[in-house]
C-alpha positions as CSV (number, residue, x, y, z in Angstrom):
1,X,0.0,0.0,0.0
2,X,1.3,4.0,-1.1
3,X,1.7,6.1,1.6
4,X,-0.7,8.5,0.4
5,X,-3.1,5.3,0.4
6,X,-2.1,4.7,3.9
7,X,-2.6,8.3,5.1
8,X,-5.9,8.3,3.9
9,X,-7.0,5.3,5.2
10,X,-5.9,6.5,8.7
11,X,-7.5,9.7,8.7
12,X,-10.8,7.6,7.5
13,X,-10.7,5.9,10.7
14,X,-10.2,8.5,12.7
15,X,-13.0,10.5,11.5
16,X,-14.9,7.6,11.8
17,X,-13.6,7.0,16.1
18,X,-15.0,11.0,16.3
19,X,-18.1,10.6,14.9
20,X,-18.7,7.4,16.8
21,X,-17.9,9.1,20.3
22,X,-19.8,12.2,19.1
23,X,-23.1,10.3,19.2
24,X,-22.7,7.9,21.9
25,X,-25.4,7.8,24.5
26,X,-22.8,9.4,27.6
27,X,-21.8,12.0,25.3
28,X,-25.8,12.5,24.9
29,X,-26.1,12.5,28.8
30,X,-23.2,14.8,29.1
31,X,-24.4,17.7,26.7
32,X,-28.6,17.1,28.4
33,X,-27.0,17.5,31.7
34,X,-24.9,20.9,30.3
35,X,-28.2,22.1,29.3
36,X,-30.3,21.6,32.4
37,X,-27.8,23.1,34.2
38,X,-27.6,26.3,32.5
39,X,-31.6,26.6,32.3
40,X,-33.3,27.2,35.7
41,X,-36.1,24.4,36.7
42,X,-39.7,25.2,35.0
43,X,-42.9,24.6,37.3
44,X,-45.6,24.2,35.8
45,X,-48.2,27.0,37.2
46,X,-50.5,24.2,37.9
47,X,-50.1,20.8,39.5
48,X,-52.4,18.9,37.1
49,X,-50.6,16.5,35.0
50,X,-50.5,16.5,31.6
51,X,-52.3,14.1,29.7
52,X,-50.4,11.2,28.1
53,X,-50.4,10.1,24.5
54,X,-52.0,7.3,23.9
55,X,-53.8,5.6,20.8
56,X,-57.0,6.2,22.1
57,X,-57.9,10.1,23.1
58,X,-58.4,10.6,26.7
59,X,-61.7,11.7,27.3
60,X,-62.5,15.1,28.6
61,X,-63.1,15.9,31.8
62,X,-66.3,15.7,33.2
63,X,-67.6,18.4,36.0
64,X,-67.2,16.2,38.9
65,X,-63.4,16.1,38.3
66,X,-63.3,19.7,38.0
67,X,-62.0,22.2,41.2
68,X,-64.5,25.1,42.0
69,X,-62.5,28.1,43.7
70,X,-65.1,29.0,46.1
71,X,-64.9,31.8,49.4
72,X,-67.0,30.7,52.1
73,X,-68.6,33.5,54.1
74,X,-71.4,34.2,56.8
75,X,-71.9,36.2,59.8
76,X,-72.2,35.0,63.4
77,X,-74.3,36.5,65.9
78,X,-75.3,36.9,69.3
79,X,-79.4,35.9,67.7
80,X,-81.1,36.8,71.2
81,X,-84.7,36.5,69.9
82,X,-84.6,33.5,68.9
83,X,-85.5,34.1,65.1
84,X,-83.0,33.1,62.8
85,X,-82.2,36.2,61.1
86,X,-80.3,39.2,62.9
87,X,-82.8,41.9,64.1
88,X,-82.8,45.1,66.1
89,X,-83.7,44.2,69.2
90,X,-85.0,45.8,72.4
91,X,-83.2,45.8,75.9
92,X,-83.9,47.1,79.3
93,X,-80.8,49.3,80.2
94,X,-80.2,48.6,84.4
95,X,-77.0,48.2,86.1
96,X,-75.5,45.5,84.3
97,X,-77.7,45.5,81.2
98,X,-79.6,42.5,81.5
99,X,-82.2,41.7,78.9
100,X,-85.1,41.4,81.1
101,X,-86.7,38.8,78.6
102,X,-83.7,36.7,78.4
103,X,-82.7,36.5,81.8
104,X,-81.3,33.1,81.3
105,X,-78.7,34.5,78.5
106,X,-75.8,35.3,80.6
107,X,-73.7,38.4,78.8
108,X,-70.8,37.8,76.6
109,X,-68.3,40.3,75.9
110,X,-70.0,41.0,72.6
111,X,-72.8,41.4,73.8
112,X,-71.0,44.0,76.2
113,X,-68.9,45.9,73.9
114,X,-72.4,46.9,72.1
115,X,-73.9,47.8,75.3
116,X,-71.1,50.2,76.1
117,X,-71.0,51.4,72.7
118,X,-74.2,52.1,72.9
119,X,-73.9,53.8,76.3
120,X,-70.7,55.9,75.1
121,X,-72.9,57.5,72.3
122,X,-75.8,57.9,74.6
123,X,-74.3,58.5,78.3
124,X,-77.3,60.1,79.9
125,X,-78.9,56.9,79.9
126,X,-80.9,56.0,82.9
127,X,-82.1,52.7,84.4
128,X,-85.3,51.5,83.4
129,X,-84.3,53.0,79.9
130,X,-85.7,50.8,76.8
131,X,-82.8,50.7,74.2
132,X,-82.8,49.6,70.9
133,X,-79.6,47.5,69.6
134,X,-78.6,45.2,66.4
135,X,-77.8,41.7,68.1
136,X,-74.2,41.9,68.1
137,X,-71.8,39.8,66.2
138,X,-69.5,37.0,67.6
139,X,-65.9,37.5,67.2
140,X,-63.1,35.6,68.0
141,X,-65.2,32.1,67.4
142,X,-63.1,29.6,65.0
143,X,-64.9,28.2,61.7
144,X,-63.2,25.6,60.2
145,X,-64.3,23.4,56.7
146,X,-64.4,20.0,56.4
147,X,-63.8,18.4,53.4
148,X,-63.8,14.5,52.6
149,X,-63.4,14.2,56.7
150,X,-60.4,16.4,56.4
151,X,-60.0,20.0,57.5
152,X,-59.5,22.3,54.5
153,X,-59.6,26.0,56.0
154,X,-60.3,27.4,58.9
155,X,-61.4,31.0,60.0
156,X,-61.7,33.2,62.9
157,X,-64.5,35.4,63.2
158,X,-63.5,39.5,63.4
159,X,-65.2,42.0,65.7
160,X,-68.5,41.7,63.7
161,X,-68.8,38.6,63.9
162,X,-67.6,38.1,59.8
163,X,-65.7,35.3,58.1
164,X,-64.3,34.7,55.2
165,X,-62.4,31.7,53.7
166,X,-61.3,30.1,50.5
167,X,-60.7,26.9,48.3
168,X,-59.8,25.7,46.0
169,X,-60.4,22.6,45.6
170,X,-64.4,22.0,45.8
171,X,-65.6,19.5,43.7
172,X,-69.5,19.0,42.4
173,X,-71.3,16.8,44.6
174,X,-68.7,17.3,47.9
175,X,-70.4,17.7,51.1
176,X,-68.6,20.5,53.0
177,X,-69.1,20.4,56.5
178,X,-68.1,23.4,59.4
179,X,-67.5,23.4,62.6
180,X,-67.5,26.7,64.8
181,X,-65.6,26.1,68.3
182,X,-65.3,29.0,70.5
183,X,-61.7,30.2,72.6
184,X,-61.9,27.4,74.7
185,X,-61.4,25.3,71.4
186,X,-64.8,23.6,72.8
187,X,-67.1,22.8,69.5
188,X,-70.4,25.1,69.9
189,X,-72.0,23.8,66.8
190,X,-71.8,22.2,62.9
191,X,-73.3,23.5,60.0
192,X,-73.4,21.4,56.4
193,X,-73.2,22.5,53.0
194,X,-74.2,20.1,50.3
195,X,-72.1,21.4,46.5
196,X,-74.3,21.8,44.1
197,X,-74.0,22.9,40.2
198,X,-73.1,25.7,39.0
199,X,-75.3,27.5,36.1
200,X,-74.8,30.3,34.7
201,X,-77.7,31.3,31.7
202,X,-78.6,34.0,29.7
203,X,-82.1,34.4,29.0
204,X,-82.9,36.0,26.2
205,X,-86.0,38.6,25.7
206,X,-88.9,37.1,24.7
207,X,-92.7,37.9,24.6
208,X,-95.4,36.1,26.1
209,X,-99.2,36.8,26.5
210,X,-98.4,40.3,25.3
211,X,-95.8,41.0,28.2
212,X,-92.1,41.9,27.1
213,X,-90.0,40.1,29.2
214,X,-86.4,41.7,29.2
215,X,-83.1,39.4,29.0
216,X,-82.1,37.8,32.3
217,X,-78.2,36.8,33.3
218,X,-78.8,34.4,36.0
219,X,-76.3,32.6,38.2
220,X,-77.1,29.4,40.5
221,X,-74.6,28.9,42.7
222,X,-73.3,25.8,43.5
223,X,-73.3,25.2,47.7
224,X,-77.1,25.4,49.1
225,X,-77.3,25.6,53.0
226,X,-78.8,22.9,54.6
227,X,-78.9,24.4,57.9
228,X,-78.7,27.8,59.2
229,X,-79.6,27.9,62.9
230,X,-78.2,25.5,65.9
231,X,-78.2,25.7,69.7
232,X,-74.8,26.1,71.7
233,X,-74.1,26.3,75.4
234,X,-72.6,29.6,76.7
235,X,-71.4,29.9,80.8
236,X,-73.7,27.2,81.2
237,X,-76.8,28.3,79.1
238,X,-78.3,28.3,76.1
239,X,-77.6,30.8,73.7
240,X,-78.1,30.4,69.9
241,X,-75.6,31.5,67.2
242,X,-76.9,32.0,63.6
243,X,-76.1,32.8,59.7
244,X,-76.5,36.1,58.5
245,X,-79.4,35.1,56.2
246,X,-80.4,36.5,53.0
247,X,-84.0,37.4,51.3
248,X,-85.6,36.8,47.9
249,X,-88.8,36.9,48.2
250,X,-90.3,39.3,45.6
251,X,-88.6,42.2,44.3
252,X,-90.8,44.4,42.1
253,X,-89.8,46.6,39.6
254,X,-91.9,49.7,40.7
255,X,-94.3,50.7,43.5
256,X,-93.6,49.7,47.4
257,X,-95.2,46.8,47.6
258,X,-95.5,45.2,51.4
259,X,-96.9,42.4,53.6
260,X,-100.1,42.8,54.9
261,X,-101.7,39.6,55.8
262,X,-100.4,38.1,58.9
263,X,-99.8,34.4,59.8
264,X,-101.9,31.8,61.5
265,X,-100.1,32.0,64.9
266,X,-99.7,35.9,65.0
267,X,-101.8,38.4,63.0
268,X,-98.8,41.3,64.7
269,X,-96.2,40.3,62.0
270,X,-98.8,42.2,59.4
271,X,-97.8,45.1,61.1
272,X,-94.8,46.5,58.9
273,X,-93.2,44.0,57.2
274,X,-91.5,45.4,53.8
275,X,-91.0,43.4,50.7
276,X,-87.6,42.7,51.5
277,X,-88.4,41.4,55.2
278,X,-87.4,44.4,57.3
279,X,-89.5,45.1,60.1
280,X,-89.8,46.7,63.5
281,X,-91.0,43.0,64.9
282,X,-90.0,39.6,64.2
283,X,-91.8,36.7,64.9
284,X,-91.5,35.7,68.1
285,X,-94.8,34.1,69.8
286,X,-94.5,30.8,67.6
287,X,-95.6,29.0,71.1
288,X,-98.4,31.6,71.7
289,X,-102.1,29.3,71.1
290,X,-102.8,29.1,67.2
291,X,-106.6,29.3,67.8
292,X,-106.3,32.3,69.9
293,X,-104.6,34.4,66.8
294,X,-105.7,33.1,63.5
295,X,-107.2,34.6,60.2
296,X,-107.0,31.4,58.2
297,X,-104.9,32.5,55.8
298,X,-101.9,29.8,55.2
299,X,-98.9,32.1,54.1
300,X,-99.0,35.4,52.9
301,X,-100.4,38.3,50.5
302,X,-97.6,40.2,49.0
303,X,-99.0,43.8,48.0
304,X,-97.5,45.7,44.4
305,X,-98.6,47.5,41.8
306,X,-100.2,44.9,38.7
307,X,-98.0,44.2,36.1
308,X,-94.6,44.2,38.8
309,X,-92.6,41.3,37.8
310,X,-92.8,38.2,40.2
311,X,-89.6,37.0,40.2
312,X,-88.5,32.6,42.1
313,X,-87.4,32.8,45.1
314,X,-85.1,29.5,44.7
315,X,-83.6,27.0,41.9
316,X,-85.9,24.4,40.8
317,X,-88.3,22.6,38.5
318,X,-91.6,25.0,38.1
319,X,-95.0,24.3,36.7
320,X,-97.7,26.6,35.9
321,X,-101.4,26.2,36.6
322,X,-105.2,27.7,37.2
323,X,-107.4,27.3,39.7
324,X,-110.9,28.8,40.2
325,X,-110.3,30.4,43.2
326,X,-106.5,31.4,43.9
327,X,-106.3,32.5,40.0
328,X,-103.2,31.8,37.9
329,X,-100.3,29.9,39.4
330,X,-96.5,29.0,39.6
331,X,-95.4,26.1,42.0
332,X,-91.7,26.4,42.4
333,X,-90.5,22.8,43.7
334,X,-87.1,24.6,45.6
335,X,-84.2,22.3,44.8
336,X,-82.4,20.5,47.6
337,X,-85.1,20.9,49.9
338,X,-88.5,18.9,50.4
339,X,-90.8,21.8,50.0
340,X,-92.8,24.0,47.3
341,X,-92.6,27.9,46.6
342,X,-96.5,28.5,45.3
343,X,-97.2,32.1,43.7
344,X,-101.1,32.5,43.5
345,X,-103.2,35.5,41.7
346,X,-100.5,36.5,39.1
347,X,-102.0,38.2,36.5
348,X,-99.6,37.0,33.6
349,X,-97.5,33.5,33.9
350,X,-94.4,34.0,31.8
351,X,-93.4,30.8,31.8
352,X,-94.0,27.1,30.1
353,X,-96.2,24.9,31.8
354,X,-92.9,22.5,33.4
355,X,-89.8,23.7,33.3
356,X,-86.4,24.9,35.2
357,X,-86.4,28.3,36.4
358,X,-83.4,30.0,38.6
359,X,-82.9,31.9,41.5
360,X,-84.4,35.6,40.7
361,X,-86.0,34.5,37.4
362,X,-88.8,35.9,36.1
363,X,-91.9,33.5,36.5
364,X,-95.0,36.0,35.8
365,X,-96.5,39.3,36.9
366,X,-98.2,40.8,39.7
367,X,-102.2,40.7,39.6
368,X,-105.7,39.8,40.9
369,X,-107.1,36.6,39.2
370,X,-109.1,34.0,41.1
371,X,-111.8,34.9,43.3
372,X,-112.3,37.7,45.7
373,X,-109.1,39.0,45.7
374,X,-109.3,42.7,45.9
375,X,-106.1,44.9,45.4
376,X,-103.3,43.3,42.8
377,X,-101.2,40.6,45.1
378,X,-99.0,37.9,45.2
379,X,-100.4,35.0,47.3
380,X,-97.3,33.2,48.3
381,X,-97.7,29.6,49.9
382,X,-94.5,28.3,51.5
383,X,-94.1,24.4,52.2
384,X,-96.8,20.7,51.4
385,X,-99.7,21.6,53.4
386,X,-99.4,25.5,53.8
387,X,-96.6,25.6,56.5
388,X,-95.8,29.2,57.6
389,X,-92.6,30.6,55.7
390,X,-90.7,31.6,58.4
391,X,-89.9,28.4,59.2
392,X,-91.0,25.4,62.1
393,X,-90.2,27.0,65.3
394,X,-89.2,23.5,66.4
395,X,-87.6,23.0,63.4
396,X,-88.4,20.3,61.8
397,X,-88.8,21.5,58.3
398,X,-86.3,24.6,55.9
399,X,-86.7,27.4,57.0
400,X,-87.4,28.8,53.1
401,X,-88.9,32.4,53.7
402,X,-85.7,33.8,55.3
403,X,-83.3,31.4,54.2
404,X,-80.2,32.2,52.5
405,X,-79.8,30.1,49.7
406,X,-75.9,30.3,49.4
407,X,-73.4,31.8,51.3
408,X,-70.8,31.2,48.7
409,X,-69.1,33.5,45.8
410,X,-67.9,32.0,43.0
411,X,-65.3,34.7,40.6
């Protein structure tokens, strides 16, 4: 063999050792681990894997799989009347401000610290004095949520009595459960929230039996209360905490419409009572004898001008129908609960006879059909068999009327 033959032979093989070490799996590891060590590590801004390929799609997610961000809210209070919601409530002002028709509620410091405010604003006030007070809130109580047995957040309440707390990781058809324990980190009482499904809907403007009905953006939101109220022991005697509660009963569009009928078991609740459920007196005498104050009127005549919108009170299936006597008529079956909404005496129904309708929707107008019904009203039926809808004072059944249907805000 030449020398020039054997020179270029040589260098052949060479070239062929460099490419051969060039691509070699270590040289590979080398240059990845070179490059991961001049890039910084990159986290993924959400934990949820990514989906593998595979011959077959995955499918896509369904809404039980999917996290709802939710903020859990409510108030508690001192609820000295006994009536679920938080009033303005009248106290006897003596040395010590006792609430002469309490006497077995021993103070607590919230209760206290409203007292003296009160007293600090108004310091020329004598014994004997009746004062007039918003129950006060509950602060420093601790509200934790449960979720899948497991605690998920917890919350102190401020000096109102507020609390706030959020998730993220509520799923459709969870059962969230909370437990408020007080600064001896004794457990005062449980509340439960059943998740429900979120809807949002745009209705859009339609006409029906000659009424315009404008377009309607409509959220349900997904956790429902399933109780609002429970008893707790304070320094040895009872006391009862509750929920800031909410009120959708029937807001019209014009006029100041009110209630003026009066339930079976105390015609003084006629006295007053505003549309939106703000009054001077709450309904206290539920133990008072029902044939000694009765008009025989099972739930309640909701005054406005005809035509006003009558809008559902709760989420739920809702059927339309005419009878002779209570006139044209929407029966709201409230989801989640075992009870019927029924609006009697509308003028116009505005919707078909069986379908869904949503919290705040527009069901049908304010009138006077049936028979002797006098001024334009909403007859409004709360329950089966006409229970009153402010709820069973022994509590056996929703309290719907006052209810707040969700304490949750969804973004």
């Amino acid at each position: 063999m030449s020398k020039k033959r054997l020179t270029l032979f040589s260098a052949i093989v060479i070239l062929v050792f460099i490419l051969y070490a060039c691509t070699s799996p270590q040289s590979q590891q080398t240059e990845k681990s070179l490059e991961t060590a001049a890039r910084p590590t990159e986290v993924p801004f959400t934990s949820t894997p990514r989906p593998t390929r595979t011959a077959t799609p995955l499918p896509s997610p369904t809404s039980t799989a999917t996290p709802l961000p939710v903020t859990l809210q409510g108030t508690l209070f001192f609820d000295i009347d006994g009536s679920g919601s938080r009033n303005n409530i009248e106290m006897k002002y003596y040395d010590g401000l006792i609430h002469p028709k309490n006497p077995r509620f021993r103070q607590n410091p919230d209760l206290v610290k409203v007292l003296e405010r009160y007293i600090l604003f108004h310091p020329l006030t004598k014994d004997g004095t009746t004062i007039t007070i918003m129950e006060p809130g509950l602060s420093g109580f601790q509200v934790c949520a449960t979720l899948k047995k497991t605690v998920s957040m917890c919350a102190v309440s401020d000096a109102e009595g507020n609390f706030s707390m959020a998730n993220e990781s509520i799923r459709l058809g969870d059962a969230v459960g909370l437990t408020i324990s007080d600064a001896r980190e004794e457990k005062v009482g449980t509340m439960s929230y059943q998740n429900r499904y979120v809807k949002s809907v745009t209705i859009p403007a339609y006409e029906m039996h000659g009424v315009k009905v404008p377009e309607q953006h409509l959220v349900q939101t997904n956790l429902m209360k399933l109780s609002n109220t429970f008893n707790v022991t304070a320094d040895n005697e009872p006391m009862l905490i509750g929920l800031m509660q909410g009120f959708l009963p029937y807001p019209p569009l014009k006029g100041s419409p009110y209630i003026y009928s009066f339930f079976d078991h105390d015609p003084r609740i006629g006295y007053g009572l505003d549309w939106r459920g703000r009054t001077g007196l709450t309904p206290k005498t539920y133990n008072h004898p029902p044939n000694k104050m009765t008009d025989n009127l099972d739930g309640v005549d909701i005054g406005g001008q005809k035509g006003d919108f009558v809008l559902s009170m709760g989420f739920g299936m809702a059927a339309a129908r005419k009878s002779e006597t209570m006139g044209n008529q929407v029966v709201v079956m409230i989801d989640n609960i075992p009870q019927s909404v029924t609006y009697s005496h509308l003028d116009t129904i505005l919707i078909t006879e069986l379908q869904e309708v949503f919290n705040g929707q527009i069901i049908g107008t304010n009138g006077r059909t049936g028979k002797d019904v006098g001024a334009p009203h909403v007859h409004l039926d709360v329950g089966n068999t006409g229970v009153d809808p402010f709820g069973d004072p022994n509590g056996t059944y929703a309290q719907v009327w006052s209810r707040a249907f969700s304490p949750a805000e969804f973004p």
